[in-house]
DRENDO-1510 file (C-alpha; in Angstrom, 1 decimal, always signed):
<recs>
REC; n; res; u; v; w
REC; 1; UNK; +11.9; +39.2; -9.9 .
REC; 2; UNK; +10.6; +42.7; -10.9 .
REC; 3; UNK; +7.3; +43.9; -9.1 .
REC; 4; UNK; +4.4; +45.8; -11.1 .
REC; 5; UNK; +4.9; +48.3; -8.5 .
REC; 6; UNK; +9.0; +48.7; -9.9 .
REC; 7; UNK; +8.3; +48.5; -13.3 .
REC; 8; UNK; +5.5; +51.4; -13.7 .
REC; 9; UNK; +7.9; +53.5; -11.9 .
REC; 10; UNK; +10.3; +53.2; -14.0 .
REC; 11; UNK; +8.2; +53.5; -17.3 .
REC; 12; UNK; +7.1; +56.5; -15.6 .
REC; 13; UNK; +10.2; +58.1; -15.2 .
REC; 14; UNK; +11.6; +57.8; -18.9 .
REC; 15; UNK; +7.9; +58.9; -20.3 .
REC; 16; UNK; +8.7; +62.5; -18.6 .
REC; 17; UNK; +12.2; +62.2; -19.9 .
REC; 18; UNK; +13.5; +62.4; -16.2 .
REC; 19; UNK; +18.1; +62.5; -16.8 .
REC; 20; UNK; +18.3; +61.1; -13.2 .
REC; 21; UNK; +18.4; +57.3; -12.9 .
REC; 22; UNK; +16.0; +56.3; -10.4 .
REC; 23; UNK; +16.6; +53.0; -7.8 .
REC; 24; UNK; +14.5; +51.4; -5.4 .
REC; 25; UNK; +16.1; +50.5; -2.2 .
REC; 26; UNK; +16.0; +47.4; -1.1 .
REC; 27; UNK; +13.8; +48.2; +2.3 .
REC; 28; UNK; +11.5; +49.2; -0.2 .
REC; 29; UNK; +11.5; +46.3; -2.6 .
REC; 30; UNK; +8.7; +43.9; -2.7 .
REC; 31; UNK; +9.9; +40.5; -1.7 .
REC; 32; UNK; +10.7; +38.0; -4.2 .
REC; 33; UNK; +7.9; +35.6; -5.2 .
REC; 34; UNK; +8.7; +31.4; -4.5 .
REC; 35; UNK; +6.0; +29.6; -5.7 .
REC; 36; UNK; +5.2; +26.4; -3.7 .
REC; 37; UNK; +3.5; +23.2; -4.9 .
REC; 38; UNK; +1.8; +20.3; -2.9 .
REC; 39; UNK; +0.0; +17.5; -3.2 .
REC; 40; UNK; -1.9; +17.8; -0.1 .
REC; 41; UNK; -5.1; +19.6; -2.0 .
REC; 42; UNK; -7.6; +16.5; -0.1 .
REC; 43; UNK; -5.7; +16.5; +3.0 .
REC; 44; UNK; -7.0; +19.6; +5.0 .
REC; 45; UNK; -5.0; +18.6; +7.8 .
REC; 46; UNK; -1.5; +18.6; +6.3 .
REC; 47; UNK; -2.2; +21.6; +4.1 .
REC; 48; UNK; -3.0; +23.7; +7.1 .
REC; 49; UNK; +0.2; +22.3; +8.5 .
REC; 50; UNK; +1.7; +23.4; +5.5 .
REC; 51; UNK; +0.4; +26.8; +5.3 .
REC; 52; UNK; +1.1; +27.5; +8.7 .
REC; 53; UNK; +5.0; +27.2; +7.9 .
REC; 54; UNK; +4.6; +29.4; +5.2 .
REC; 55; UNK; +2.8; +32.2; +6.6 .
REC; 56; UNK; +5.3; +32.0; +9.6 .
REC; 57; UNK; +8.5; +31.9; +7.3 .
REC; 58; UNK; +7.1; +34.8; +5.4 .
REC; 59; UNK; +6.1; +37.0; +8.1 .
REC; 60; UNK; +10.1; +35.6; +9.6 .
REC; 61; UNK; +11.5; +37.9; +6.7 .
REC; 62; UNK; +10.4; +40.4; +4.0 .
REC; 63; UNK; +13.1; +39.3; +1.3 .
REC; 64; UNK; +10.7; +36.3; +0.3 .
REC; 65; UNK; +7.3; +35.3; -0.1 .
REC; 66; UNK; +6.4; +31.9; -0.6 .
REC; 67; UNK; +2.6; +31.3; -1.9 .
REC; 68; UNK; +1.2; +27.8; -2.2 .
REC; 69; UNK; -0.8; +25.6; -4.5 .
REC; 70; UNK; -2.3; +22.7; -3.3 .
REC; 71; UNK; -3.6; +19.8; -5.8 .
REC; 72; UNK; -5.7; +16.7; -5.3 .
REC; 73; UNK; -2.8; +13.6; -5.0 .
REC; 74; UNK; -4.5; +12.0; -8.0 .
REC; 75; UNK; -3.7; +14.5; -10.1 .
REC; 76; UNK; -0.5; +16.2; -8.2 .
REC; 77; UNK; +2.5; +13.8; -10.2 .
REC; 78; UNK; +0.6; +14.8; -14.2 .
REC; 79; UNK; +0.6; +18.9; -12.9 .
REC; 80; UNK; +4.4; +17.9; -12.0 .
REC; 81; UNK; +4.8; +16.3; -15.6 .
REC; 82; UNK; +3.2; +18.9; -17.7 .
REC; 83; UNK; +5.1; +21.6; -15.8 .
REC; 84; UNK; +8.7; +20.4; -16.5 .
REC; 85; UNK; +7.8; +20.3; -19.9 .
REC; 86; UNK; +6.7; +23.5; -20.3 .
REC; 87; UNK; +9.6; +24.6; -18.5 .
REC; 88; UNK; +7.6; +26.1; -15.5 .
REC; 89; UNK; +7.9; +24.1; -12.3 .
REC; 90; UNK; +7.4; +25.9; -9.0 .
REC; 91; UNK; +10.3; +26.6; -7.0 .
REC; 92; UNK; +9.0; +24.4; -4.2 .
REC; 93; UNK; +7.3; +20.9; -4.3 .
REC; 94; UNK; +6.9; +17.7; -2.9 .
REC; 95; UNK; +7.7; +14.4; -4.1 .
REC; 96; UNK; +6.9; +10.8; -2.4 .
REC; 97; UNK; +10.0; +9.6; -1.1 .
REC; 98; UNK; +11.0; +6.9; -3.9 .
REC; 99; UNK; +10.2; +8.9; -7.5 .
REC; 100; UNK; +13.4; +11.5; -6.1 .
REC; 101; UNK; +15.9; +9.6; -8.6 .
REC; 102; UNK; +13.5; +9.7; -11.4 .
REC; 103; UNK; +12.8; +13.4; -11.4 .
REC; 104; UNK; +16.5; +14.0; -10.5 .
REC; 105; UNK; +17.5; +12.1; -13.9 .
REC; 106; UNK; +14.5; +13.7; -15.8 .
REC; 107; UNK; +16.3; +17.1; -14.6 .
REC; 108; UNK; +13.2; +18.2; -12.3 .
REC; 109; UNK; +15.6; +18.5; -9.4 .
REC; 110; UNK; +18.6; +20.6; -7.8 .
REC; 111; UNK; +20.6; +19.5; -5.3 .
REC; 112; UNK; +19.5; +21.3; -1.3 .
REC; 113; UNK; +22.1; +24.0; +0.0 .
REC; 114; UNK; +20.0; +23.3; +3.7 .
REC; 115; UNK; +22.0; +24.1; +6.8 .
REC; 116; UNK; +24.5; +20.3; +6.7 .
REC; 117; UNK; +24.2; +20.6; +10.6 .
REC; 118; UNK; +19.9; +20.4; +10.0 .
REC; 119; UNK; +20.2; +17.8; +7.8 .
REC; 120; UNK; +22.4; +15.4; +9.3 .
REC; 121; UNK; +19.4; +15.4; +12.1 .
REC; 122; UNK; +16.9; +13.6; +10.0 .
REC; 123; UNK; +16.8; +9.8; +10.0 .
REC; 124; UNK; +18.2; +8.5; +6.6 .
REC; 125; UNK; +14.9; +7.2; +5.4 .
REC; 126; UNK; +13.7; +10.7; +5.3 .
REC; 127; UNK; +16.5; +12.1; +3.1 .
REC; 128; UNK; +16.6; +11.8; -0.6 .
REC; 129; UNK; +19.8; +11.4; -1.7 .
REC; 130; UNK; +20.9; +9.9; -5.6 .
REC; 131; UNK; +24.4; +9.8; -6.8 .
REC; 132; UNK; +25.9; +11.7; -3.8 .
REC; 133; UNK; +24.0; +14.3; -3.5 .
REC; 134; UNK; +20.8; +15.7; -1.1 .
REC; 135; UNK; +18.1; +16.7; -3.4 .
REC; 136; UNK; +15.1; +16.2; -1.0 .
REC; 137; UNK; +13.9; +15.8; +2.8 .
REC; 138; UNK; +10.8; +15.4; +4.9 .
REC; 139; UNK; +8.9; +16.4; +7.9 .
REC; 140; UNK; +7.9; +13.1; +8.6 .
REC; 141; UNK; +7.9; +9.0; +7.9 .
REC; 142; UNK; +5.6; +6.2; +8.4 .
REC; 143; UNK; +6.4; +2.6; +9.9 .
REC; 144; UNK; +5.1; -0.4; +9.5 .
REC; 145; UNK; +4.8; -3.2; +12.8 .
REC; 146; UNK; +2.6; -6.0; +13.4 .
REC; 147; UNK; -0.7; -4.7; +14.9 .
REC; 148; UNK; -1.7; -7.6; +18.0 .
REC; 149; UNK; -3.8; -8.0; +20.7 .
REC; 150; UNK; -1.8; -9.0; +24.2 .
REC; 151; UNK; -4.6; -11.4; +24.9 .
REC; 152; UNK; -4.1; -13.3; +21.7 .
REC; 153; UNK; -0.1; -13.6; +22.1 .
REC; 154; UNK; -1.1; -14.6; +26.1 .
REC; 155; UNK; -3.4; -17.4; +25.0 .
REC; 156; UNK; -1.5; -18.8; +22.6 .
REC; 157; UNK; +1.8; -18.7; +24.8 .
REC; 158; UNK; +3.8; -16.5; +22.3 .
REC; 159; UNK; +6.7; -14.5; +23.6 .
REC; 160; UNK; +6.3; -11.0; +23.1 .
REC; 161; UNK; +8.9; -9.5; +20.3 .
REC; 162; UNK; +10.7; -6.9; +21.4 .
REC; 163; UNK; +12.9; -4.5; +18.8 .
REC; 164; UNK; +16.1; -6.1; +20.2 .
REC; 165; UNK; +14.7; -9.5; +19.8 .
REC; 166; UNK; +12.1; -9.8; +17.1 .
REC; 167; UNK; +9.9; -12.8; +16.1 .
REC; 168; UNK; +12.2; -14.9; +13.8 .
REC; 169; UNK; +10.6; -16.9; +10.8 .
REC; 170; UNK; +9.8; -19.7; +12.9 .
REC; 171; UNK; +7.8; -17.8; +15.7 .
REC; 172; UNK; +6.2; -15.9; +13.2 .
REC; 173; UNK; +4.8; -18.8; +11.4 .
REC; 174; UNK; +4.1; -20.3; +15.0 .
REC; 175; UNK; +2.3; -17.1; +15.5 .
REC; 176; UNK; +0.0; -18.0; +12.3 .
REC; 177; UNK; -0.5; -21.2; +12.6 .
REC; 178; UNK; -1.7; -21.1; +16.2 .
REC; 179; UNK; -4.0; -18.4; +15.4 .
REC; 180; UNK; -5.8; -20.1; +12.7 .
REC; 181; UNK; -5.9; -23.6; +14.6 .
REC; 182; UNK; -7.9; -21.9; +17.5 .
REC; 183; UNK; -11.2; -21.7; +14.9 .
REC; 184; UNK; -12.0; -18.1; +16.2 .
REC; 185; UNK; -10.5; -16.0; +13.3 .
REC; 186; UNK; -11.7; -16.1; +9.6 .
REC; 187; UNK; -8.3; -15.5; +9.0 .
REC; 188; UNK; -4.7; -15.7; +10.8 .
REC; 189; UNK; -3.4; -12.3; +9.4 .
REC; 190; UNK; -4.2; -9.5; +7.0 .
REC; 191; UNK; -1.3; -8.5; +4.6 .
REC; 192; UNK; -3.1; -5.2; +2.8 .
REC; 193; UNK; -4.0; -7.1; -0.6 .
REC; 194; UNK; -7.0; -5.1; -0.4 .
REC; 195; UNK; -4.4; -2.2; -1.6 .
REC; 196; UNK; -2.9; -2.2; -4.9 .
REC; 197; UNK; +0.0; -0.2; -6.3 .
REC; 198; UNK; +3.2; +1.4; -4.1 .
REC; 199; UNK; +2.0; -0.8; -1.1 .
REC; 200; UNK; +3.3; -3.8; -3.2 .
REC; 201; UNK; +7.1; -2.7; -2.9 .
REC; 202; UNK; +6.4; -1.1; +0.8 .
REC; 203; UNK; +4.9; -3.4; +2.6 .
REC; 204; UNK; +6.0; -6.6; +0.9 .
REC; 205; UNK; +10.0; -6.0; -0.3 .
REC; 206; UNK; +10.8; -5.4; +3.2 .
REC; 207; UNK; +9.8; -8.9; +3.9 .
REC; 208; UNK; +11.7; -10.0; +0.7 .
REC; 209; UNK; +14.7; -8.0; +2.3 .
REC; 210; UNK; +14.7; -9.8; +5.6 .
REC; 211; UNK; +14.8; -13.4; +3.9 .
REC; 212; UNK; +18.1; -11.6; +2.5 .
REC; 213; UNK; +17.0; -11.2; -1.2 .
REC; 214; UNK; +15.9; -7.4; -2.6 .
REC; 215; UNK; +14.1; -5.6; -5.8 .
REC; 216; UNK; +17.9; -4.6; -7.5 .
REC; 217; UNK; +21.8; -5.2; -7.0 .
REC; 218; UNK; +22.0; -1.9; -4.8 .
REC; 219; UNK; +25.6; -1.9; -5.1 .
REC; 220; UNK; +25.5; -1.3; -8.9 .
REC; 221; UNK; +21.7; -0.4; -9.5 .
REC; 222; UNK; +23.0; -2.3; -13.0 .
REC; 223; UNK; +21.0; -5.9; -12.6 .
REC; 224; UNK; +18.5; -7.8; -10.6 .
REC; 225; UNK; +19.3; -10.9; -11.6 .
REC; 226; UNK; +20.6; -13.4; -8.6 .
REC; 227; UNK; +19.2; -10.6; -6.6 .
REC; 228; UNK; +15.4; -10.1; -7.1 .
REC; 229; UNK; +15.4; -14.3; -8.4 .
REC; 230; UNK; +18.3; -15.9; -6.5 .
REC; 231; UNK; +17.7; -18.4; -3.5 .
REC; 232; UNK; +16.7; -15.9; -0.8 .
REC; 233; UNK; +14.1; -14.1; -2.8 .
REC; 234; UNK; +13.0; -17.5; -3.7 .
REC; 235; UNK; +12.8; -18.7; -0.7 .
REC; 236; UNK; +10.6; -15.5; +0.6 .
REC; 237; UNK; +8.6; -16.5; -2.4 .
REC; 238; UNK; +7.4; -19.9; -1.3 .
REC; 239; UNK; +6.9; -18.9; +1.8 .
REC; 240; UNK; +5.2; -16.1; +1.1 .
REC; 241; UNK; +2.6; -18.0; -1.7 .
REC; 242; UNK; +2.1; -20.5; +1.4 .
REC; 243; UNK; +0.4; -18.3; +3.5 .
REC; 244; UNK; -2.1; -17.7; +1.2 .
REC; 245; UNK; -2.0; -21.7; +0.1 .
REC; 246; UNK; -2.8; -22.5; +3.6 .
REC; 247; UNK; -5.9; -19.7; +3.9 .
REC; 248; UNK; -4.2; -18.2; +6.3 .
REC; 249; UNK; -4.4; -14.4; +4.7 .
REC; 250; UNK; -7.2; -13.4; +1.6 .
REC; 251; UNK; -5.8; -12.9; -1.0 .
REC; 252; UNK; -7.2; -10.2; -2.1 .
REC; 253; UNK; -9.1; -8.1; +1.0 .
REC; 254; UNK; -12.1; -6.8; +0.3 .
REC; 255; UNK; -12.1; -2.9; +1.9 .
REC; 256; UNK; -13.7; -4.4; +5.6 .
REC; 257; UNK; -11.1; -7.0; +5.7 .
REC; 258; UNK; -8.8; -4.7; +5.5 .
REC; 259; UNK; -10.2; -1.4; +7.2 .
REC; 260; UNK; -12.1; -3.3; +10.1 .
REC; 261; UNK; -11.1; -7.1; +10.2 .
REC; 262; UNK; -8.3; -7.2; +13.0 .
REC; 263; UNK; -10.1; -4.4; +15.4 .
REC; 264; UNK; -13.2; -6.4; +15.1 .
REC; 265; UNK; -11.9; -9.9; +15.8 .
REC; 266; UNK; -12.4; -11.7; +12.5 .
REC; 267; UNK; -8.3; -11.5; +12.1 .
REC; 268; UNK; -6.3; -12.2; +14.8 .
REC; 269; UNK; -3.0; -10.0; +13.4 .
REC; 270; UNK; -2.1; -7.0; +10.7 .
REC; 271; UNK; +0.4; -6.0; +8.8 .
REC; 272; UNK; +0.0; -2.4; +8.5 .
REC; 273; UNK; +1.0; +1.3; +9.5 .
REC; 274; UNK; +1.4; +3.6; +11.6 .
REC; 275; UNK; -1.7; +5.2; +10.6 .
REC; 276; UNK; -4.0; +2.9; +11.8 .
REC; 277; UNK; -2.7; +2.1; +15.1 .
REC; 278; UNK; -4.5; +5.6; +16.3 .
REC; 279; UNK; -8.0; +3.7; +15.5 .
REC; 280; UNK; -6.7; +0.0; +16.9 .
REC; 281; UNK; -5.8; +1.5; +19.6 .
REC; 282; UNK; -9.2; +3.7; +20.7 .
REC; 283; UNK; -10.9; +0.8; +19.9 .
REC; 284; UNK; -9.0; -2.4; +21.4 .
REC; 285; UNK; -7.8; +0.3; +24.6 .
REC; 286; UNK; -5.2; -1.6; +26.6 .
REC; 287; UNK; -5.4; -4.6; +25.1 .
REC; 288; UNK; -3.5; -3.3; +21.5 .
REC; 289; UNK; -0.1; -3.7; +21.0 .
REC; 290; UNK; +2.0; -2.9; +18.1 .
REC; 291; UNK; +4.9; -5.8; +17.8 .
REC; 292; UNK; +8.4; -5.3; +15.8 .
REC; 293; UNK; +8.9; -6.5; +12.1 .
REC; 294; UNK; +9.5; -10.0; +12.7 .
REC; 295; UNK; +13.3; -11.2; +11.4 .
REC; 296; UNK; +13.1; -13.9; +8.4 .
REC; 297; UNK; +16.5; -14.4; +7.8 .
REC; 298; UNK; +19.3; -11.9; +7.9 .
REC; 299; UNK; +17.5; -8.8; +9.3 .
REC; 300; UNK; +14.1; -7.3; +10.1 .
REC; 301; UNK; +12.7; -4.5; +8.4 .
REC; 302; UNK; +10.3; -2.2; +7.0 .
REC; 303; UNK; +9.9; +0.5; +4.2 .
REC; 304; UNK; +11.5; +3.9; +4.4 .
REC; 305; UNK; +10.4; +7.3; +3.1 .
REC; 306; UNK; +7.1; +9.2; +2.5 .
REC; 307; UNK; +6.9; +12.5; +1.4 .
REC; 308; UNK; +9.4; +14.8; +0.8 .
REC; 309; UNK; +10.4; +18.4; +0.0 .
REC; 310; UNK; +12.8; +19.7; -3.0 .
REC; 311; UNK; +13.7; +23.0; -4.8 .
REC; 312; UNK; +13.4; +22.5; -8.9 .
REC; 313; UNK; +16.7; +23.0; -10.9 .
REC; 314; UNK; +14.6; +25.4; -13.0 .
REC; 315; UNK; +14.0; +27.9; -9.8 .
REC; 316; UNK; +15.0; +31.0; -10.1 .
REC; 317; UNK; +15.4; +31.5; -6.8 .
REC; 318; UNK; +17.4; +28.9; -5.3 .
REC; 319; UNK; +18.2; +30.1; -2.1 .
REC; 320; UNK; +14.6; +31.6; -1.0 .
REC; 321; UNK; +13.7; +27.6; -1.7 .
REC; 322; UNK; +16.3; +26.3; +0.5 .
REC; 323; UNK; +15.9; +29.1; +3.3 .
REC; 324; UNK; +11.9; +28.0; +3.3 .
REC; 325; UNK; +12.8; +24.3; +3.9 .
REC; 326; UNK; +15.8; +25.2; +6.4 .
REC; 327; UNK; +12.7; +27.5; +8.6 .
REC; 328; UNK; +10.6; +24.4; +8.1 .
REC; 329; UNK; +12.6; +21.8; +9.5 .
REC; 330; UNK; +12.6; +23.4; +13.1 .
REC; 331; UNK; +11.6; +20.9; +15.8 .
REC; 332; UNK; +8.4; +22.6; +16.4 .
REC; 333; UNK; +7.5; +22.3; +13.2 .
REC; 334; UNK; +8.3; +18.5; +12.9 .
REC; 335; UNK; +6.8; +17.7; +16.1 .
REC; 336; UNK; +3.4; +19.4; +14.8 .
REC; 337; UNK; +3.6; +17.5; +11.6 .
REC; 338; UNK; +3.8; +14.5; +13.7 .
REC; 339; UNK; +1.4; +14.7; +16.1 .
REC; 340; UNK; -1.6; +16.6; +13.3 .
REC; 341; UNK; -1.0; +13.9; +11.5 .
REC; 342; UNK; -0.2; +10.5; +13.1 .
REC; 343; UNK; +3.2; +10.6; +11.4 .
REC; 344; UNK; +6.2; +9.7; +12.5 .
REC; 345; UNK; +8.8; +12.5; +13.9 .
REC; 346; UNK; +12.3; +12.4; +12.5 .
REC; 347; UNK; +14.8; +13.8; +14.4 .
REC; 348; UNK; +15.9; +12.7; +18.3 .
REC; 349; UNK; +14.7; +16.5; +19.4 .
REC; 350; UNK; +11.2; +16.0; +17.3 .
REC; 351; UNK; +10.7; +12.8; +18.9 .
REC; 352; UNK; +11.1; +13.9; +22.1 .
REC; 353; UNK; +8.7; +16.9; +21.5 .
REC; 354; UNK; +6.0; +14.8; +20.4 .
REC; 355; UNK; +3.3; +14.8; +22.3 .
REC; 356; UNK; +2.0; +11.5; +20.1 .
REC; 357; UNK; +5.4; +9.6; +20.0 .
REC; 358; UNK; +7.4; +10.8; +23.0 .
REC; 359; UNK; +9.2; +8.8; +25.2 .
REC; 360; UNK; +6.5; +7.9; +27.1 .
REC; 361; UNK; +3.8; +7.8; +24.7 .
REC; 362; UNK; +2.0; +4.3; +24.5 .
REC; 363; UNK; +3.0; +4.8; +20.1 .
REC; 364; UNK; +6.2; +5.5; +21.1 .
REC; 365; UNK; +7.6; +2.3; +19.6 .
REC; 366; UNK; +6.5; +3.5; +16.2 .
REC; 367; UNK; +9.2; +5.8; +16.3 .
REC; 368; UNK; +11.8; +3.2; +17.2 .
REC; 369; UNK; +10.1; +1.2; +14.7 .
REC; 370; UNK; +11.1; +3.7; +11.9 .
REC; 371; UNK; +14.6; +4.7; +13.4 .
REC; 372; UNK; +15.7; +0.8; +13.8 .
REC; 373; UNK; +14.5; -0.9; +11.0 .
REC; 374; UNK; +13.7; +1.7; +7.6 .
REC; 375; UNK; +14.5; +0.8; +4.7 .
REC; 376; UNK; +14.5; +3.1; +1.5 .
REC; 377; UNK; +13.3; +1.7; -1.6 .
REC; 378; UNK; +16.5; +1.2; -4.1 .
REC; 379; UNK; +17.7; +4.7; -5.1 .
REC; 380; UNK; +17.4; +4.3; -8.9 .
REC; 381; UNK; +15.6; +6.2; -12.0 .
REC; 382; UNK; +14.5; +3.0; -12.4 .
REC; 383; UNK; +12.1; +2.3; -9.4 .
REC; 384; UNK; +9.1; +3.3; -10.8 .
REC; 385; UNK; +9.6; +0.2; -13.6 .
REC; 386; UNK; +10.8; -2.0; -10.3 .
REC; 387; UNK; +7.6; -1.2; -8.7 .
REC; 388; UNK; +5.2; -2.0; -11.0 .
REC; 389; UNK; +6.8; -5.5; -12.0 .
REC; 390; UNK; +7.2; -6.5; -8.3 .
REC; 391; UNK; +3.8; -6.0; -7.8 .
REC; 392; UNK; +2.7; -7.9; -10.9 .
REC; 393; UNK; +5.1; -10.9; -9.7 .
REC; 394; UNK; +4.1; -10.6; -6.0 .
REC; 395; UNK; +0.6; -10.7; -7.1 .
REC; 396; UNK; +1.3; -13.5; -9.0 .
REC; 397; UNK; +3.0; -15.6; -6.5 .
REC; 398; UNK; +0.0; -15.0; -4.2 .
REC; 399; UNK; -2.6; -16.5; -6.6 .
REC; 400; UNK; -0.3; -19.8; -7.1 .
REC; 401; UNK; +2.3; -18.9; -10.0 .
REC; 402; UNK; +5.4; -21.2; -10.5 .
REC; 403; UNK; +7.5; -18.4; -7.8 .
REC; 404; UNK; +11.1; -19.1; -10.0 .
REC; 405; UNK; +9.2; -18.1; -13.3 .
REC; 406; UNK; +7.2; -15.4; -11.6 .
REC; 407; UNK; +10.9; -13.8; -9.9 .
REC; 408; UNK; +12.6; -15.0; -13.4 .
REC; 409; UNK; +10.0; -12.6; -15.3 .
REC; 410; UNK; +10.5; -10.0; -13.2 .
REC; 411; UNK; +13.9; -9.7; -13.5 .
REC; 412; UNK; +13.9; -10.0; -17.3 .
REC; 413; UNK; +11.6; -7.2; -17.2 .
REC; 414; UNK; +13.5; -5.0; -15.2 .
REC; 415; UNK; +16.8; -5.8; -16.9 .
REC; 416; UNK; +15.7; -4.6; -20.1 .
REC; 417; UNK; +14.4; -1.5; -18.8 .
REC; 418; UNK; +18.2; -0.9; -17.1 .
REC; 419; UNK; +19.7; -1.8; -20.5 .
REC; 420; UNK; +16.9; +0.3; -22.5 .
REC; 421; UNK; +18.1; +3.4; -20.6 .
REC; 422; UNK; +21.6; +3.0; -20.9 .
REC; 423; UNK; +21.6; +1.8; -17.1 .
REC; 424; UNK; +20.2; +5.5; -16.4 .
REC; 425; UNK; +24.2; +6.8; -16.3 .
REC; 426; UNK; +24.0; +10.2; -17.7 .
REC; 427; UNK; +27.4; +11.6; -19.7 .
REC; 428; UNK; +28.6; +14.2; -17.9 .
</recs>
C-alpha cells in the first residue's frame, strides 16, 4: 500500500514537470499497514496480551505494521458481518474456535501459510482446519474436569479418578447419589444451566460423545439421524433428564448456584472450567481437587477449541498476516497467554514454561485434561444451526420432555438445514 508520504512526492515531481522518474527505496519505504481485529475490547487482560505481540512483532521488522481494533465480544461477530459485506475485513481477526467452517464457506477466510513445523506443535483442538485445509490457530484452550473436594470423595469412600482410569458411569452416579443421600448439600452437582447458549454444545455434547452418540455423522457432515437420535444419544438422554428428575442438579442455576454453590458447600461437585479452578482453589486451599471427565460409555471427554486467529481471504497482504501469527506463536508468548489469563497452554514447550500449568503446578492436570481428552465441535458450516437446536432439545430433556421426540426434533431440524444448503458442498 502507498503511503501519503510516497504519493505527495510523486505529485510533486510531475507538477514541476521533473523528466527523471523518481523511486523510493525500499529502506525508505513506510511499512505496509495490517489491520488487526479482536474481540477482546472488555478483556483488559488479553488485549494487553494482545498488544504486547504486536508492538514486539512490529518493532521485530520495519516491512510491516500491524495496528489493532479491539471491540466489546457482544458486538465483535455483527462488526465481522457488516465488514465482509462491505468487502472490508481486516487482515487479521479472531474467531471462537467452532464458527471457522462457517466464515470459511461464507468466504471470510484464507487458508494459513504459518511455518508447518509451528503448527504441527499446537494440540488439535487449537487448530481450525475445514475440508483439508488450516485456516485458523490459537494461543490457548480451555478444559473442562469435575471440580471436588478430597474430603468429600474420602467420606464417601470414592476412588479417586485418575486421567488413565476415569470414573465410569456407574461410579459417577455412585458419586451423586452418595452425595445427595448424606443431607448436607442442597444439591449433588452443578451442571452450568445457569448459562445459556455455546455452553449447551461444550459442556453437555461431550457427555453425549462419551455415551457414544454425537451432534452429526462426522464422517459425512451429511445427516444426524441415528447419530444425534440413535440408542447411545438416547441413552445419554435418559440419563441425563434423571439427574434432574431425581433433584440432584437445578435445572436452571440461578447466577450464585452457579458462581458460588460448590466453593461454599451448598454443592458437593461442578461441572465447569478451567477458569474457575483459580478461585476453588484460593478458596477451598488443599482440600480442592480437579477430577478427570468421567467415561460413560466408549470414551471420556470434553470440548475443544476457544479462540482462534485467521488472515481474511480479502487481505491484501497475505503474508504480513501470516508472518504476525508465525511471531505470535513463540513459546513465550503462549506461555504468557496462559498464565495472564488462566488458559490453557498448547504446545509440550508452552506447557512446560508455564509458570500456572507446569509440570509441577498443582493445575497442572488441566493441561493433561485438554491434551487427553478435547474434543472439537463437528467441523461443519452448519454448527452454528447444530448448536442452537441441541440446546433447545438438551433444555428440553432437562425439564421432562419425551427424550426420543426431543432428539427426533432435533435431528429433523438439522437435516433440513443440511439439505436447505445443498449439504454446504460448494462447486468448485
Amino acid at each position: 500500500m502507498k503511503s501519503k508520504w510516497r504519493i505527495s512526492l510523486t505529485a510533486a515531481v510531475v507538477a514541476v514537470g521533473l523528466l527523471a522518474p523518481v523511486t523510493v527505496s525500499a529502506a525508505n519505504a513506510a511499512p505496509v499497514e495490517i489491520p488487526l481485529w479482536t474481540h477482546n475490547g472488555g478483556n483488559a487482560a488479553e488485549l494487553a496480551d494482545v498488544n504486547l505481540v504486536v508492538k514486539d512483532f512490529n518493532a521485530s521488522q520495519s516491512k510491516y505494521k500491524v495496528t489493532v481494533k479491539a471491540f466489546p465480544q457482544i458486538n465483535y461477530n455483527d462488526a465481522i458481518v457488516a465488514s465482509a459485506a462491505a468487502n472490508r475485513l481486516p487482515c487479521i481477526m479472531d474467531t471462537d474456535a467452532p464458527v471457522v467452517p462457517s466464515w470459511v464457506y461464507a468466504g471470510y477466510l484464507s487458508p494459513l501459510t504459518v511455518d508447518k513445523k509451528i503448527t504441527d506443535k499446537l494440540q488439535t483442538s487449537v487448530k481450525g482446519i475445514y475440508d483439508g485445509k488450516l485456516y485458523s490457530a490459537g494461543f490457548y484452550d480451555a478444559a473442562i474436569a469435575l471440580l471436588a473436594r478430597k474430603s468429600t470423595l474420602a467420606a464417601a469412600g470414592l476412588r479417586t479418578p485418575t486421567i488413565e482410569k476415569p470414573w465410569t458411569l456407574a461410579e459417577f452416579n455412585d458419586a451423586l447419589a452418595k452425595a445427595k443421600a448424606t443431607g448436607k448439600y442442597d444439591y449433588a452437582i452443578s451442571l452450568g444451566t445457569g448459562w445459556d447458549g455455546e455452553w449447551y454444545p461444550y459442556g453437555f455434547s461431550p457427555l453425549l460423545q462419551s455415551f457414544g452418540g454425537d451432534l452429526i455423522n462426522r464422517k459425512t457432515n451429511k445427516t444426524a439421524e441415528g447419530v444425534l437420535n440413535g440408542a447411545a444419544s438416547l441413552a445419554w438422554g435418559k440419563w441425563f433428564q434423571n439427574i434432574f428428575a431425581q433433584g440432584l442438579a437445578p435445572k436452571k442455576e440461578t447466577a450464585d448456584q452457579r458462581d458460588n454453590g460448590f466453593v461454599t458447600g451448598k454443592i458437593a461437585y461442578q461441572w465447569n472450567g478451567s477458569w474457575a479452578a483459580a478461585t476453588a482453589a484460593e478458596k477451598l486451599g488443599s482440600d480442592f481437587i480437579a477430577l478427570p471427565p468421567p467415561n460413560l460409555g466408549t470414551k471420556a471427554y470434553i470440548g475443544g477449541g476457544s479462540w482462534q486467529w485467521a488472515v481474511s481471504s480479502t487481505c491484501a497482504n497475505k503474508a504480513g498476516a501470516n508472518a504476525w501469527l508465525q511471531f505470535a506463536l513463540q513459546t513465550k508468548y503462549l506461555a504468557k497467554f496462559a498464565d495472564d489469563l488462566f488458559n490453557l497452554p498448547i504446545t509440550a514447550e508452552a506447557t512446560k514454561a508455564s509458570k500456572t500449568f507446569g509440570p509441577s503446578s498443582k493445575y497442572a492436570d488441566f493441561a493433561k485434561f485438554s491434551a487427553t481428552f478435547a474434543l472439537i465441535r463437528p467441523a461443519t458450516p452448519a454448527y452454528p444451526v447444530i448448536a442452537k437446536v441441541f440446546e433447545t432439545a438438551t433444555k428440553d430433556i432437562i425439564n421432562g420432555a419425551d427424550v426420543q421426540k426431543s432428539l427426533d426434533s432435533a435431528v429433523d431440524q438439522i437435516n433440513k438445514n443440511l439439505k436447505d444448503n445443498y449439504y454446504y458442498v460448494k462447486k468448485k
